[in-house]
N, C-alpha and C positions, 0 to 999 in steps of 0.2 A: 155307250155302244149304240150302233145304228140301227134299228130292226128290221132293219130292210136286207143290210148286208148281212145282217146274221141268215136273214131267211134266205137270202140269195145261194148262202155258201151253205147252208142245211140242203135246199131242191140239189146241189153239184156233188154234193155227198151225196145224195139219193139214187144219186144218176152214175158215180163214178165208184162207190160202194168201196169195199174191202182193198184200194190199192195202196199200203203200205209199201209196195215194193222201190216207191220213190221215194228215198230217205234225204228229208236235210242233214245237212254237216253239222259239228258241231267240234269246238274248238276242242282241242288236245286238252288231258285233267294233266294237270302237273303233280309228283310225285306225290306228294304233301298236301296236297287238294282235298277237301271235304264237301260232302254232296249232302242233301236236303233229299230225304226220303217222305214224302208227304201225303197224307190222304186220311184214310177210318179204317175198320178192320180187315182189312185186305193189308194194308202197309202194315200194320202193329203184331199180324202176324198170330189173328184168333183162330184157336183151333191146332195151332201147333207151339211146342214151346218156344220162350223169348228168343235163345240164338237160336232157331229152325224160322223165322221170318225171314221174307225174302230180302229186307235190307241186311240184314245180319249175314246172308250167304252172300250177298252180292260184296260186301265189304271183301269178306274172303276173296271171291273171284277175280275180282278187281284190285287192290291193295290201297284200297283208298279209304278213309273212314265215312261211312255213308250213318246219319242223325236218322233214328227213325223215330218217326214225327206222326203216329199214326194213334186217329183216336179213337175206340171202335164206337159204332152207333151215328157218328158225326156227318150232317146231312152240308150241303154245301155252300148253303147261307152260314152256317158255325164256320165251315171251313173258311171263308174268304176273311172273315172278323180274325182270325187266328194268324195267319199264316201274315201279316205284315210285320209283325212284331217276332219271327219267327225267323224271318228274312234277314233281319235287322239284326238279331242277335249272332247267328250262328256266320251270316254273310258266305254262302258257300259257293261254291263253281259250280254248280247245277241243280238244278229240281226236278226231281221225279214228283210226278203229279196223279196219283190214283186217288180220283175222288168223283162222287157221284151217284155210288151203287144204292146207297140208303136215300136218295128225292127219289129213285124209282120204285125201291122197294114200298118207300111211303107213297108214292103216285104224286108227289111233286110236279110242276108243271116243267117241263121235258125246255122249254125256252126259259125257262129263269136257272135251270138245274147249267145249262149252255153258256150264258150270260154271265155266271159265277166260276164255272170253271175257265172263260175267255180271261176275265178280269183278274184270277189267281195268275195265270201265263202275264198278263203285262203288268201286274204288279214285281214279279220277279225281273220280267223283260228289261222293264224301265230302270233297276236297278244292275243289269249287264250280267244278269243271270238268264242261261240259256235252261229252257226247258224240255223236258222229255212226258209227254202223257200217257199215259197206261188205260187203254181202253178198257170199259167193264160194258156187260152186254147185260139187256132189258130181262128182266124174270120171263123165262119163259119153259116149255117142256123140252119141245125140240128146236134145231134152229140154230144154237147162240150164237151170236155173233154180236160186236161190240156198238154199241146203239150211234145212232148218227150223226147226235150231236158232238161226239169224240172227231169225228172227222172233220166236222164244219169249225170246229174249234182249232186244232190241229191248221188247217189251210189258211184259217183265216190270220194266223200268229205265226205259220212257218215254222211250225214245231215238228221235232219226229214223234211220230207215233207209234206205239206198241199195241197192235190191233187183236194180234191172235190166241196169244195164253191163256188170257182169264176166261177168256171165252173157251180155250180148249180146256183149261184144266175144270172147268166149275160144268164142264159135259161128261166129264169122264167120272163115275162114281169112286174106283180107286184115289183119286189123287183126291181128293174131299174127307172134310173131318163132319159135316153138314151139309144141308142145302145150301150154305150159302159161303162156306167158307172151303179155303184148299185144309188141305192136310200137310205133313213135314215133306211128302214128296211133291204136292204139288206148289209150296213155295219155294221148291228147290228150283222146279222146271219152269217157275217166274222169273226167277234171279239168273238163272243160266240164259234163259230170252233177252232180258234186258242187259244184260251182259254182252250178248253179241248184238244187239244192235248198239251197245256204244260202241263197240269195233266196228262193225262197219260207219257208223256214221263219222268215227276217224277218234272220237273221246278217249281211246286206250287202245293200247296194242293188244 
């Protein structure tokens, strides 16, 4: 990776903020199609039981079988070691990519946390898997909103991005099982998000 470009497209996030509303395409799932749910406790679904994760509902919503791939604690130097051999086995039509939230909780350095999750997106890419990123937003009180590196990452891969969920559900104290994790209704209102945005981005009817 360039450091340069990274930092170019982190100031263009800084500057063009929250605009999800311009989504990439993404090819049609075919019936029979299985998807790569991927990331640490947000994907494996801490805090709510095993089917009330949000890959487990998303399966439902979708009729497609979605692998959840999620490890909780798992910071995102673990993740990029993991996930090529994960690729490899399962080979799916897409990846859902929620990782990251644990280098910020540890205070991880915010461009190496960037740089790992760039490098997870083209290790999939390269293999002609299309990806999908699920933003997670910095610890904060008030505010949340999905940290920047989600977007410079996103722009610089040409990935759609899922900006507003975790940031909406991990604000609302109902939809929380913790401070840091959703509850059964808030990984419902994940899966129902990234559900329509593979409708719109064209992935499923």
């Amino acid at each position: 990776m360039h450091i340069v470009k990274l930092l170019f497209l982190f100031l263009l996030a800084l500057l063009l903020g929250g605009c999800s509303d311009r989504l990439e395409p993404l090819p049609p799932l075919a019936a029979d199609a299985h998807i790569l749910a991927f990331g640490d406790s947000l994907t494996f679904g801490s805090g709510a039981p095993g089917d009330q994760s949000y890959p487990a509902i998303l399966q439902t919503l979708i009729g497609r079988e979605v692998i959840n791939a999620g490890i909780p604690g798992e910071v995102s130097t673990a993740g990029l070691r993991r996930l090529p051999a994960l690729l490899d086995e399962y080979q799916p039509q897409l990846l859902l990519l929620c990782h990251g939230g644990n280098d910020m909780l540890r205070r991880h350095g915010a461009e190496q946390m960037a740089e790992n999750l760039q490098a997870m997106v083209e290790l999939a890419q390269a293999r002609g898997i299309p990806v999908v990123l699920l933003g997670v937003p910095k610890p904060a009180i008030f505010g949340l909103k999905s940290a920047d590196e989600y977007y410079a990452v996103a722009r610089a891969t040409g990935s759609p991005l899922e900006d507003r969920i975790i940031p909406r559900v991990l604000a609302d104290k109902d939809l929380k099982s913790d401070q840091v994790h959703p509850n059964a209704e808030g990984y419902r209102q994940m899966a129902e998000a990234v559900h329509a945005l593979l409708k719109k981005a064209g992935a499923v009817n």
